[in-house]
C-alpha positions as CSV (number, residue, x, y, z in Angstrom):
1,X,-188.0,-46.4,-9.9
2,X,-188.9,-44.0,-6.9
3,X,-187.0,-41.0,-7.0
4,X,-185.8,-38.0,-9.2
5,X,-182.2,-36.7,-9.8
6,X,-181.7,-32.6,-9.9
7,X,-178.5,-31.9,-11.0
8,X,-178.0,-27.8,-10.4
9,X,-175.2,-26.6,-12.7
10,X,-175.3,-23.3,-11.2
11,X,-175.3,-24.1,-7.9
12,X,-172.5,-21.8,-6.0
13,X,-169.4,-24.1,-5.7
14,X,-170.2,-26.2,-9.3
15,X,-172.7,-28.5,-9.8
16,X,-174.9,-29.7,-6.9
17,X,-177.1,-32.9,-6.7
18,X,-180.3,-33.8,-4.9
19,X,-182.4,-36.3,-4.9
20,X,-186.2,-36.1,-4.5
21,X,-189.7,-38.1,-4.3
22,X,-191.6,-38.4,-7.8
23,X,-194.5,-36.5,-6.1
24,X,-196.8,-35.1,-9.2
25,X,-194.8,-37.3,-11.5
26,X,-195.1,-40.6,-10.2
27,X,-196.1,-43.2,-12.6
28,X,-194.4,-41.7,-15.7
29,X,-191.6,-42.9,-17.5
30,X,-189.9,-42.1,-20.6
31,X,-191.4,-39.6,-22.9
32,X,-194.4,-39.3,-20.7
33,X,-191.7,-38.2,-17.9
34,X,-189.6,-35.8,-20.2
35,X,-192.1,-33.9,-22.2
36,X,-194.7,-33.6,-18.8
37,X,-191.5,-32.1,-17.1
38,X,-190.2,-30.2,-20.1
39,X,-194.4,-28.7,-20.1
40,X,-194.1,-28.0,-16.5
41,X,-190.7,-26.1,-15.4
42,X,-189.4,-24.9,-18.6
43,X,-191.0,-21.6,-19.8
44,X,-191.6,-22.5,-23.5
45,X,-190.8,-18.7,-24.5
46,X,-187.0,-19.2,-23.4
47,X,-183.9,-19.2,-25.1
48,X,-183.4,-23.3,-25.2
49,X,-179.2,-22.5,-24.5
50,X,-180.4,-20.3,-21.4
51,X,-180.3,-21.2,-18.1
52,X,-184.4,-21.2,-17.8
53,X,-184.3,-24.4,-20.5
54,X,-184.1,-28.2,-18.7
55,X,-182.7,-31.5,-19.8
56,X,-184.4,-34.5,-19.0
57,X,-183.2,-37.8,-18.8
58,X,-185.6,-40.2,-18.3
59,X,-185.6,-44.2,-18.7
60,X,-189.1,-46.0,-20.2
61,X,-191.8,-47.6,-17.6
62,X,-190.4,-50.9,-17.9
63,X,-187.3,-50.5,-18.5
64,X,-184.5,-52.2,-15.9
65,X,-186.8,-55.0,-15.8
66,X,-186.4,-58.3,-17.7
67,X,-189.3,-57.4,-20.0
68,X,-187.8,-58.0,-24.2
69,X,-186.8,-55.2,-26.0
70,X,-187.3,-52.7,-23.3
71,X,-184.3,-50.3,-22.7
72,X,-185.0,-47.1,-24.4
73,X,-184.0,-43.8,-22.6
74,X,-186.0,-40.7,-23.6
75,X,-184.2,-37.1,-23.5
76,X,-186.4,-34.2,-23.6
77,X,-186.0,-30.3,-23.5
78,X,-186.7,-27.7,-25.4
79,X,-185.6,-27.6,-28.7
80,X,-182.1,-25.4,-30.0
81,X,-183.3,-26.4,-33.2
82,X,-187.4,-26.6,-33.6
83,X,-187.6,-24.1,-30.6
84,X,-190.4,-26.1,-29.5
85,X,-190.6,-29.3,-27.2
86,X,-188.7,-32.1,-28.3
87,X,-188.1,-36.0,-27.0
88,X,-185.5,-37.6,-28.4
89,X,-184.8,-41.2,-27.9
90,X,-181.9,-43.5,-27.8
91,X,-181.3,-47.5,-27.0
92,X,-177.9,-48.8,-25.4
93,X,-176.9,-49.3,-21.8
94,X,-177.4,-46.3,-19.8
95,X,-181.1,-46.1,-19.2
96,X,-181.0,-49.3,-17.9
97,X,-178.5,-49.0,-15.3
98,X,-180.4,-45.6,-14.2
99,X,-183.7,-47.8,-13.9
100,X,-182.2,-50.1,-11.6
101,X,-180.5,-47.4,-9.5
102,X,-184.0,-46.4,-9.0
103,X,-184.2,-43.2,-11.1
104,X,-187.5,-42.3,-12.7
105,X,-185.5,-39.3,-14.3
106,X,-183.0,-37.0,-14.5
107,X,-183.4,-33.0,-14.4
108,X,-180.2,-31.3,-15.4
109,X,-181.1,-27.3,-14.6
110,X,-179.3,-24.1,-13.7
111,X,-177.2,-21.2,-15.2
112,X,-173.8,-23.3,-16.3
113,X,-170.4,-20.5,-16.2
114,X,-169.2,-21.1,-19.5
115,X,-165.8,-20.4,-17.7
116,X,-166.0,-22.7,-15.7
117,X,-165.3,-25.8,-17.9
118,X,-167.6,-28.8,-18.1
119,X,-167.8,-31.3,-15.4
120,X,-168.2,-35.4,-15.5
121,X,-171.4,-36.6,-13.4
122,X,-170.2,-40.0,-12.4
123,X,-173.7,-42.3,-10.2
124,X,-173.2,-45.3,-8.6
125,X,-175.3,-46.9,-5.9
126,X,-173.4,-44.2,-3.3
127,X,-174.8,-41.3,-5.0
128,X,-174.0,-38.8,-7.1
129,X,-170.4,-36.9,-7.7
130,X,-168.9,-34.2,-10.0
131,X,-165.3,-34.3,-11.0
132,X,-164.0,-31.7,-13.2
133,X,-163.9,-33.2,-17.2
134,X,-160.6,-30.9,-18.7
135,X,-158.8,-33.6,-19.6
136,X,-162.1,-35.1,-21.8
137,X,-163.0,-31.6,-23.4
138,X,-162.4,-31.6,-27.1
139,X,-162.2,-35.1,-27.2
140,X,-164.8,-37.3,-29.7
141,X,-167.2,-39.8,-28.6
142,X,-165.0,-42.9,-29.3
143,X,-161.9,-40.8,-27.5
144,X,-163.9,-40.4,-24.6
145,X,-165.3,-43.5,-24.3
146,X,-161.9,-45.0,-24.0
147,X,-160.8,-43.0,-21.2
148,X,-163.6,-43.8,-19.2
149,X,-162.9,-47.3,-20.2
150,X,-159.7,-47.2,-18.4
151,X,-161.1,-45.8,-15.6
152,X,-164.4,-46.8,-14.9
153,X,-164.2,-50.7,-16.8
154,X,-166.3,-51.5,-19.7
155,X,-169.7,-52.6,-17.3
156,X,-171.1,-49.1,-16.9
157,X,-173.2,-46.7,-18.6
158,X,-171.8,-43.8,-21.0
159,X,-174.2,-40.7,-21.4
160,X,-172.1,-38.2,-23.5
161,X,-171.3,-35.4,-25.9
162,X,-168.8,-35.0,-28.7
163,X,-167.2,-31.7,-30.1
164,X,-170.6,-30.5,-31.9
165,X,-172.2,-30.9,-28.3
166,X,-169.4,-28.5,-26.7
167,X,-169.8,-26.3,-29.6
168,X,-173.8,-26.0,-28.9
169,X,-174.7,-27.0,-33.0
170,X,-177.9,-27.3,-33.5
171,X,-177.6,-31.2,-35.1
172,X,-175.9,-32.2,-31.7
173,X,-176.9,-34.8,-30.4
174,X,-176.3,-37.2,-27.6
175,X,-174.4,-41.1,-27.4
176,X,-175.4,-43.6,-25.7
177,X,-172.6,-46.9,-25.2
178,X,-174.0,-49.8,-26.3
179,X,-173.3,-53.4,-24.7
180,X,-169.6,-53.2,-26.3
181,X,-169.3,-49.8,-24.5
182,X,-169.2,-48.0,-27.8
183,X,-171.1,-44.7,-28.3
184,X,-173.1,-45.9,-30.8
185,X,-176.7,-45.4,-29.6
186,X,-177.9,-41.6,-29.9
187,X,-180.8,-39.5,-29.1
188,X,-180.3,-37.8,-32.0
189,X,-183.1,-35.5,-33.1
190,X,-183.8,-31.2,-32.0
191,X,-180.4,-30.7,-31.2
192,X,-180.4,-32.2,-27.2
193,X,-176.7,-32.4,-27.7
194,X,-176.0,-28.7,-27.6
195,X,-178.5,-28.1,-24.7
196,X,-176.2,-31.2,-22.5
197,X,-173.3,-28.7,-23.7
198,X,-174.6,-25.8,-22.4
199,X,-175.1,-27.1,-19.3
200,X,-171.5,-27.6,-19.0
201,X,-171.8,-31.3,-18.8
202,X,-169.2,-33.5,-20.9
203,X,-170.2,-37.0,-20.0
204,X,-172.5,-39.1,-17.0
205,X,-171.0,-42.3,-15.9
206,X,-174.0,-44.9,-14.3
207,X,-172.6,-47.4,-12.8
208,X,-175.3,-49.6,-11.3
209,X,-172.9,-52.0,-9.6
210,X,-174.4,-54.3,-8.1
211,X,-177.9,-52.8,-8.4
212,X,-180.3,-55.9,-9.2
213,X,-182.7,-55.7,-12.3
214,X,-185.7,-54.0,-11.7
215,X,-188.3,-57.3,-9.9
216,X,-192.2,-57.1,-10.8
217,X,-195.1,-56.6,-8.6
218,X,-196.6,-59.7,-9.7
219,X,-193.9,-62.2,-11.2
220,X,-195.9,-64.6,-12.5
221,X,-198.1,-61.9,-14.7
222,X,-195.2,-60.6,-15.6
223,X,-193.5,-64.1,-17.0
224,X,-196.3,-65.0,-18.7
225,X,-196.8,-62.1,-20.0
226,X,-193.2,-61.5,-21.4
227,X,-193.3,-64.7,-22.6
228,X,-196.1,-64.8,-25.1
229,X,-194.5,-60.8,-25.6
230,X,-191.5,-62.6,-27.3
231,X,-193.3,-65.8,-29.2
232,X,-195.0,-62.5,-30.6
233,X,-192.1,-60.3,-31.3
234,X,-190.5,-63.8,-32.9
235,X,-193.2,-65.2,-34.9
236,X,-193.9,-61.4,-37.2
237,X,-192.3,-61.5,-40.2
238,X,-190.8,-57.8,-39.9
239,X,-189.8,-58.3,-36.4
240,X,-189.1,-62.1,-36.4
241,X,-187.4,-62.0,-40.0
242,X,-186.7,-59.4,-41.7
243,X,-185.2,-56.8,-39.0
244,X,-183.0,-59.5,-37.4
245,X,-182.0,-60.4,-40.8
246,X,-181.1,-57.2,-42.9
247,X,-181.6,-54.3,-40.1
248,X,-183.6,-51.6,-40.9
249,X,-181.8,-50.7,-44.2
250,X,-184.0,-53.6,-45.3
251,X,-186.3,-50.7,-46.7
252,X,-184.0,-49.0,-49.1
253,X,-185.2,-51.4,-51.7
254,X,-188.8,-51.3,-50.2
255,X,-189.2,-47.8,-50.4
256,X,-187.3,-47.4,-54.3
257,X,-189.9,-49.9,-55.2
258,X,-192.5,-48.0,-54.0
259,X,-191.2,-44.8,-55.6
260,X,-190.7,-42.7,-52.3
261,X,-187.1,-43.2,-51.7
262,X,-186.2,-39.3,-51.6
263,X,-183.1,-38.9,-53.8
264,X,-180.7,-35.7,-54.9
265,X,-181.9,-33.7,-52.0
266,X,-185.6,-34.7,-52.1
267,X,-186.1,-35.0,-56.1
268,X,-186.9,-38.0,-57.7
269,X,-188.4,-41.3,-55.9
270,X,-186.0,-43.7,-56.8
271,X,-182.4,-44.2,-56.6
272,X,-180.7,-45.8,-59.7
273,X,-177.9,-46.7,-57.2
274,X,-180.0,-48.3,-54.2
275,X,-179.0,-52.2,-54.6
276,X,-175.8,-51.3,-54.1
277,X,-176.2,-50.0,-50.5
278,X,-179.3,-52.2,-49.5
279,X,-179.7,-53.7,-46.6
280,X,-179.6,-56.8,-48.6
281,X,-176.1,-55.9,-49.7
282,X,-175.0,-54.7,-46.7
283,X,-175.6,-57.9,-44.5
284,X,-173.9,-59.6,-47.4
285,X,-171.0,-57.4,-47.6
286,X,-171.2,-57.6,-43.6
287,X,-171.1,-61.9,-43.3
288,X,-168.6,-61.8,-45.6
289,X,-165.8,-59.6,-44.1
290,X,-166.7,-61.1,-40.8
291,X,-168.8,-58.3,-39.3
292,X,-172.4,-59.6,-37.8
293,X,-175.9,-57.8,-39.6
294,X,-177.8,-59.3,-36.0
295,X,-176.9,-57.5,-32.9
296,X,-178.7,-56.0,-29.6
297,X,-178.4,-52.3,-29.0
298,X,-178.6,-53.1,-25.4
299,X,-178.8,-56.3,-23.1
300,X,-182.4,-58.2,-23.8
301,X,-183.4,-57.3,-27.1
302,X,-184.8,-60.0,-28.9
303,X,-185.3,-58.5,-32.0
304,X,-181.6,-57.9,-32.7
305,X,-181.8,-55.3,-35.8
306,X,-178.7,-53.3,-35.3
307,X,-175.3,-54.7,-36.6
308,X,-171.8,-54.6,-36.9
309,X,-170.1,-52.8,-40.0
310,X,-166.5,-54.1,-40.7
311,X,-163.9,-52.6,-43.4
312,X,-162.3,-55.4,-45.9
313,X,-159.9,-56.4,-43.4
314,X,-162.3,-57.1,-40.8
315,X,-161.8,-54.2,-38.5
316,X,-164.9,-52.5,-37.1
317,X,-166.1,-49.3,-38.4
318,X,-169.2,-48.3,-37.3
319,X,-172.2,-50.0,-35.9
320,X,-174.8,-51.1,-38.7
321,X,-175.8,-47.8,-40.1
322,X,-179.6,-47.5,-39.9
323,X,-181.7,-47.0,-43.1
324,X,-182.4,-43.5,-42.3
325,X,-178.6,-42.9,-42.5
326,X,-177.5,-45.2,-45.7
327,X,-180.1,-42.7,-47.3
328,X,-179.5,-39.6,-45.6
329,X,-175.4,-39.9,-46.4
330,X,-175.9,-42.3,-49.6
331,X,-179.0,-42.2,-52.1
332,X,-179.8,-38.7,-50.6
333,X,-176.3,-37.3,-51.6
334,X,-176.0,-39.8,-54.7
335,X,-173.5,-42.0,-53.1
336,X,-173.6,-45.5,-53.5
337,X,-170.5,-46.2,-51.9
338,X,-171.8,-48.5,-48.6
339,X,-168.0,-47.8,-47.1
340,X,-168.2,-44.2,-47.5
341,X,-171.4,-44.3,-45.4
342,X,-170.0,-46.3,-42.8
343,X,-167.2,-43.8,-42.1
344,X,-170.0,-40.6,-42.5
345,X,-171.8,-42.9,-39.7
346,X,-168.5,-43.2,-37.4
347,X,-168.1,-39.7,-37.9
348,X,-171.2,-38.5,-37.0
349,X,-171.5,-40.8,-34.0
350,X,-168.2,-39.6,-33.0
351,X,-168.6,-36.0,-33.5
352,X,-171.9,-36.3,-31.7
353,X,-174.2,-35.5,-35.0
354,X,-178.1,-36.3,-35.8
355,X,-177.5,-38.7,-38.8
356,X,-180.6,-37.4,-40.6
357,X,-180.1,-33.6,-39.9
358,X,-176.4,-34.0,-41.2
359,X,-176.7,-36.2,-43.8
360,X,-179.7,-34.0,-45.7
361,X,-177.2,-30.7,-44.7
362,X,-175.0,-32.1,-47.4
363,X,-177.1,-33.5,-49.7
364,X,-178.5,-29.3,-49.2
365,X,-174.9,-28.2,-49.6
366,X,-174.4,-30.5,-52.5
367,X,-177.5,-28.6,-54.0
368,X,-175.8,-25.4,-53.6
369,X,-173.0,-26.8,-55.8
370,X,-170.5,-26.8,-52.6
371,X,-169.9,-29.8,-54.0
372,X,-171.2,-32.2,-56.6
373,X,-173.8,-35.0,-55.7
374,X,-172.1,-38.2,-55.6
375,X,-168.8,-36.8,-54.2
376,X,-167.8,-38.9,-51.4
377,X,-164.8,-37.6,-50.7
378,X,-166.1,-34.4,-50.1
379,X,-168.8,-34.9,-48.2
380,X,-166.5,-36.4,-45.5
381,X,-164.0,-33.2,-45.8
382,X,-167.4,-31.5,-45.4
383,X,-168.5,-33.6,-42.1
384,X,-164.8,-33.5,-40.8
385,X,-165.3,-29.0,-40.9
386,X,-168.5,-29.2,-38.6
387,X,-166.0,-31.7,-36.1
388,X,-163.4,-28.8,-36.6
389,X,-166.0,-25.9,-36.1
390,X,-164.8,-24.2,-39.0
391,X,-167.2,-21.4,-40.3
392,X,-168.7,-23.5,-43.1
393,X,-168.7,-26.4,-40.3
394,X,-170.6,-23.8,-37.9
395,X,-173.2,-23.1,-40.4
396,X,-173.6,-26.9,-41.8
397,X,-173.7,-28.1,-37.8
398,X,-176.3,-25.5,-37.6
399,X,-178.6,-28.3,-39.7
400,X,-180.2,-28.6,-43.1
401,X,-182.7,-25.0,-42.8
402,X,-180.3,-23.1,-41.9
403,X,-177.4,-23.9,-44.5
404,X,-180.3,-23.6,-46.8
405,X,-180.5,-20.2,-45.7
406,X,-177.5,-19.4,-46.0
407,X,-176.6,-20.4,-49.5
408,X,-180.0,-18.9,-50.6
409,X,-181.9,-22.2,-51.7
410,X,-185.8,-22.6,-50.9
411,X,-185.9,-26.3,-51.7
412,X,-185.0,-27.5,-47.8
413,X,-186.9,-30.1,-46.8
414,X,-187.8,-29.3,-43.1
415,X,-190.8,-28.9,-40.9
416,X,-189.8,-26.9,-37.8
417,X,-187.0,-26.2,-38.8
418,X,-185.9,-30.0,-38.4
419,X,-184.9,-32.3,-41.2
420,X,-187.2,-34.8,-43.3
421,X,-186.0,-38.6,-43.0
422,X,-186.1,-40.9,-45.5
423,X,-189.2,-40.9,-46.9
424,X,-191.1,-38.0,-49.2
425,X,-194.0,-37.2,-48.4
426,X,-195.1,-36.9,-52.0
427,X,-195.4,-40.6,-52.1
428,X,-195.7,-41.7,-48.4
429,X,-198.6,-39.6,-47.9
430,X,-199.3,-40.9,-44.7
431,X,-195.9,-39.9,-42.9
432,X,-196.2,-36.6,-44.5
433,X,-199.0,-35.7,-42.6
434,X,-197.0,-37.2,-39.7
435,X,-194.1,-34.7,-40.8
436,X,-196.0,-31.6,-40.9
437,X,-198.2,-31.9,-37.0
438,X,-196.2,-33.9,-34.7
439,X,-194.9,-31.9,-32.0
440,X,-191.1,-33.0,-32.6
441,X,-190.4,-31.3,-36.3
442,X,-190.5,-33.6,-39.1
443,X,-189.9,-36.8,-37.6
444,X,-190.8,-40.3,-39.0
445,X,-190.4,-41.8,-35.3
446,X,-193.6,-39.9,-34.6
447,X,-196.4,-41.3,-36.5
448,X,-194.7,-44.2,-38.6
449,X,-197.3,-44.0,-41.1
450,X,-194.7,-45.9,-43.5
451,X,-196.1,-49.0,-41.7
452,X,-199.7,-49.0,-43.0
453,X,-198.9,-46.9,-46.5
454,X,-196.2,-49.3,-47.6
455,X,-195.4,-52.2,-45.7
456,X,-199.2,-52.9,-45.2
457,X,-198.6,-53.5,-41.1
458,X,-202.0,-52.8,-38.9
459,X,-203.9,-52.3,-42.4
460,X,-203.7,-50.7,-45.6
461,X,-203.4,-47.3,-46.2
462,X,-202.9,-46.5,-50.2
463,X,-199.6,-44.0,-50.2
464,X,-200.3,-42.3,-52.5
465,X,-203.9,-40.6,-51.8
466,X,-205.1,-38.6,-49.3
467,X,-207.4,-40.5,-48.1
468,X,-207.5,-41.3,-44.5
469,X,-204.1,-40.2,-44.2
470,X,-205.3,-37.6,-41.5
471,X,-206.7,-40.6,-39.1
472,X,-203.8,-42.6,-39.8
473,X,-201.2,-40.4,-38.8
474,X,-203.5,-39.4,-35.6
475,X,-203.9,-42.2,-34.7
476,X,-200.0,-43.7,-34.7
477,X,-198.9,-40.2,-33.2
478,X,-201.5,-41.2,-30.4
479,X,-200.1,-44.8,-30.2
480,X,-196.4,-43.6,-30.4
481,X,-196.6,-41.6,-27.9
482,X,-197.3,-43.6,-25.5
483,X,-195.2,-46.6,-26.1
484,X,-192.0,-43.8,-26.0
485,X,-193.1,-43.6,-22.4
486,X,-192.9,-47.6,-22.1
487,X,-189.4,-47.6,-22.8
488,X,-190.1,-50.8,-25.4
489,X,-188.4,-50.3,-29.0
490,X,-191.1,-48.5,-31.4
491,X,-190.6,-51.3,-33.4
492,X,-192.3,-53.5,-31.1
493,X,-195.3,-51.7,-33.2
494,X,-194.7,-53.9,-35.8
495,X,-196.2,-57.0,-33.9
496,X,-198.8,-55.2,-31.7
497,X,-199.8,-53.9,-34.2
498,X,-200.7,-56.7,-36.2
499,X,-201.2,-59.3,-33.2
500,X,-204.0,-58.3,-30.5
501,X,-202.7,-61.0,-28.7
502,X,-199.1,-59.4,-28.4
503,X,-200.5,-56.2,-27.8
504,X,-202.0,-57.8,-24.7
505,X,-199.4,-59.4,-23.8
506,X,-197.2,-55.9,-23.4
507,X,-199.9,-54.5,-21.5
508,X,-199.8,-58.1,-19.5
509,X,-196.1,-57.6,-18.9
510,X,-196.1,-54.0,-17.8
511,X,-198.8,-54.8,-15.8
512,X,-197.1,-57.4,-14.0
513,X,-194.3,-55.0,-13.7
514,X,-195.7,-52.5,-11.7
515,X,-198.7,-54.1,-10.0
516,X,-201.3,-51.9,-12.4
517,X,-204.0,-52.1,-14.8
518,X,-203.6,-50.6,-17.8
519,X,-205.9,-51.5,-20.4
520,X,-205.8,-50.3,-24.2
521,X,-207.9,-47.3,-23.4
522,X,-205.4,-46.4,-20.7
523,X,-203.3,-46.4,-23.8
524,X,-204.7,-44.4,-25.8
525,X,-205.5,-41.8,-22.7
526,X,-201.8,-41.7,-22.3
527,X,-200.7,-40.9,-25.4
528,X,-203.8,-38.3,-25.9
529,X,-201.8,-36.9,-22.5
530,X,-198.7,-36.7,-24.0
531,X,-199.7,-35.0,-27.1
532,X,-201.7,-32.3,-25.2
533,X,-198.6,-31.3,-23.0
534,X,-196.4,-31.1,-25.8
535,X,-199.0,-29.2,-27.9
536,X,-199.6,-26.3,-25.0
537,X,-196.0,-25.6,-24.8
538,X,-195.4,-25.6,-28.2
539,X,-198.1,-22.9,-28.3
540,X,-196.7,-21.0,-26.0
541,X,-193.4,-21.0,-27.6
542,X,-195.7,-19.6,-30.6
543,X,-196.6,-22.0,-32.8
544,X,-199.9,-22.3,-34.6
545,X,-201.6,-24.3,-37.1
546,X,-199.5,-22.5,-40.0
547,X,-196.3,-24.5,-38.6
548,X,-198.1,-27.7,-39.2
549,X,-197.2,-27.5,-43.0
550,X,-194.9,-29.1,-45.6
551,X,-192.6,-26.4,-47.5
552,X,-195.1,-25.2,-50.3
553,X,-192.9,-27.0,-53.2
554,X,-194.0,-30.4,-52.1
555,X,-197.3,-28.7,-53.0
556,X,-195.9,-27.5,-56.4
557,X,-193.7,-30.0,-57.7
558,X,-194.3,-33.5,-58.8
559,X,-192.6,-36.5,-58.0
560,X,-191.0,-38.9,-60.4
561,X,-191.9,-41.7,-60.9
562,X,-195.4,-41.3,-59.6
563,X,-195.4,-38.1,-60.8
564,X,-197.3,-36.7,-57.8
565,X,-197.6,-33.9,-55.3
566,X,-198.3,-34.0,-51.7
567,X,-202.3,-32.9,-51.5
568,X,-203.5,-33.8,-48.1
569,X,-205.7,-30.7,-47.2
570,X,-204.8,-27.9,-44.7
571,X,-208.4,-28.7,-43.4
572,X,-207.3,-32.3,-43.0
573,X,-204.3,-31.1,-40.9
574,X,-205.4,-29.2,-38.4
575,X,-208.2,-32.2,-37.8
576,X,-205.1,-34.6,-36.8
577,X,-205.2,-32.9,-33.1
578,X,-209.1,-32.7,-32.9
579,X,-209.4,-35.3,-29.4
């Protein structure tokens, strides 16, 4: 990958492209590309819907290349919904194809007339073109895919936005098509969505064509190298077994058992309802109908933990819903109902919503007594107003702080504005401390704590102290970060994690790759890089030490069954940034 994209949506006339060296970002890929950009050229005291805010779009380090597990796309801006820097990062087909037309990234910049409609970016190996997208406006994710479908065949690369994108929400986010061409894969998190809408752009069409996969420097390194990456990936039991197997929903027992399955809006600990929408249940239910529990979210995965969700008849639904979203939509909003959850899951993917952020808006609402916990049925009437853009669907698309705002409730469970996942801090200590000082808003992505504290991966962390949660979380955030500019799946971390010897081997394989030399302290220095650009612009978009906090009632209340309360220090928080 050797050159940069700038797509200028104000340019007089509509959109203009060029196409530039890497220069002073050579070497980067992925989140180290996005967030060094984002730190760079976009003031952090902007508007993030202004014309001074930038969308970047940029594929991993290796990925393109043959290396396992290694097509993740980073997105990166500033934030409509934390106001401060975000990354957001999404599998499927699209970054791959972009890889091996050679681009290190994408900038999408400019002043977009909102008059002036929203435009498809189709690029091919002839370059870049704009054609005007009318007849897609308004239209879903699954919609749109179709028509580009018909136009453009099933072998290219769908980057897109649904309603909620047009609409600028707050919880929009961005699809990715998936090697079925579905738009199943999304960058989902800070609301990236509604900064791709108010850009004017609809949709980007990559159609690498007969662009080769990416060759390495050194081909033999790199063989060897991915091979013992793979007998690695293969032979851990999360990665090898148990993702394959059951998906990531595989924790929703894990996590009741360990008492820090967040339920009714954050709580109690354990769901009385969970084995009914386990991951254990679901691959059942799944096999049964004739739907598959092991699929690739792109080409050359090998560990194969997304799925496909069918109804009773057989007829596809949704992908596999992810664990994050059977709780968000299920044990979070007391529904137990596994095909209710797949249609919330379409609908979100369709709309172009974050599963998390939407999912703990209801369960909010559902606090509020919009509706009851545990009604279904309403919850999708209450998903389908945000794809309408109804007033209440304006203010639940907004996300979980704000409709917690507006219906006067303290208990919402954000940090920077952006929703908690699926695990409470009470009784995942670990992530919690993850929650309140990554750069991103609460994000579990960003320090996956829940590795150490409860599945017992690259040590053993007890969940429920606070001890050496602080250097836990630093030092995952540290590792994290880097490996989102790799473009390998985070849960590659599994393995490397546990393995030196497969840790090596990724650094053996990238290494091969690109003819370099990383070594783990190159690593570390990395993500250490990473975290320092993202911390200086988020404070110079005004954030301190104070925003590196849990909302005071996970202080105050305790959680059932444990019976505690999240008491990691202040002193201990701001130490997770002392490097």
């Amino acid at each position: 990958m050797d050159k940069i994209l700038r797509i200028d949506v104000g340019a007089p006339g509509g959109p203009k492209a060029t196409v530039e060296a890497l220069g002073e970002y050579a070497g980067l890929g992925g989140r180290a590309m996005t967030s060094i950009v984002v730190s760079k050229e976009v003031p952090a005291d902007c508007h993030p819907l202004g014309p001074e805010n930038k969308l970047v779009i940029a594929p991993g380090i290796a990925t393109g290349s043959a290396a396992a597990s290694s097509g993740r796309l980073s997105i990166g801006c500033k934030s409509p919904l934390t106001g401060g820097i975000k990354e957001s990062n999404a599998g499927g087909q699209p970054g791959m194809y972009l890889a091996r037309l050679g681009y290190a990234a994408i900038i999408i910049e400019g002043e977009h007339d909102r008059n002036g409609g929203f435009y498809k970016v189709v690029i091919n190996e002839s370059g870049v073109t704009f054609e005007d997208a009318g007849d897609l406006v308004g239209l879903r994710n699954y919609a749109m895919a179709e028509k580009i479908k018909e136009q453009y065949g099933d072998k290219v690369g769908l980057i897109s936005i649904g309603t909620a994108g047009e609409m600028r929400m707050l919880a929009a986010s961005i699809a990715c098509t998936d090697p079925e061409f579905r738009p199943t894969r999304h960058a989902g998190r800070g609301g990236v969505g509604a900064v791709m809408g108010s850009k004017g752009i609809k949709c980007i069409v990559v159609d690498s064509g007969g662009a080769k996969m990416r060759q390495p420097v050194d081909a033999e390194a790199f063989k060897a190298g991915n091979r013992k990456f793979v007998e690695g990936l293969r032979g851990h039991a999360v990665t090898g077994e148990g993702l394959p197997a059951y998906g990531t929903n595989i924790l929703t027992n894990i996590l009741c058992e360990a008492g820090g399955y967040p339920t009714y809006n954050f709580k109690e600990g354990v769901y009385k309802g969970a084995e009914k929408i386990s991951g254990e249940t679901m691959a059942e239910t799944e096999k049964v109908r004739g739907g598959n529990p092991t699929h690739g979210c792109h080409r050359g995965c090998v560990i194969q933990c997304s799925g496909v969700f069918v109804d009773k008849d057989g007829n596809y639904v949704t992908k596999q819903p992810e664990y994050e979203t059977v709780w968000a939509h299920g044990g979070n909003c007391g529904i137990d109902d596994l095909d209710t959850i797949a249609k919330l899951d379409f609908m979100d993917d369709d709309i172009g919503l974050d599963t998390i952020e939407m999912g703990v808006t209801i369960g909010i609402a559902m606090d509020a007594g919009v509706i009851p916990f545990g009604d279904a049925e309403g919850a999708v009437k209450l998903l389908e107003e945000v794809g309408q853009g109804t007033p209440l669907g304006r203010i639940l698309g907004a996300g979980a702080g704000i409709t917690a705002k507006c219906f006067g409730l303290e208990r919402a469970p954000v940090v920077k504005n952006q929703a908690m996942p699926a695990y409470d801090p009470r009784a995942v200590k670990g992530v919690g401390v993850t929650y309140a000082t990554t750069t991103m808003g609460a994000d579990h992505t960003a320090g996956y704590a829940v590795a150490t504290n409860i599945l017992k991966v690259g040590g053993d962390v007890d969940p429920l102290s606070s001890t050496g949660q602080a250097d836990l979380s630093r030092n995952l955030q540290i590792a994290t970060a880097a490996l989102d500019a790799t473009g390998f799946c985070l849960f590659i971390a599994f393995a490397i994690l546990d393995q030196p010897e497969t840790f090596q081997a990724m650094l053996d394989t990238l290494n091969g790759l690109n003819g370099s030399n990383l070594t783990a302290d190159d690593v570390v220095e990395l993500g250490k890089t990473i975290l320092r650009a993202e911390r200086e612009f988020n404070k110079e978009a005004g954030f301190t030490n104070v925003h590196d906090r849990l909302p005071r009632y996970f202080r105050r209340e305790k959680l059932p069954p444990h019976d505690v309360v999240f008491d990691v220090t202040d002193q201990e928080l701001d130490s997770v940034f002392n490097f």
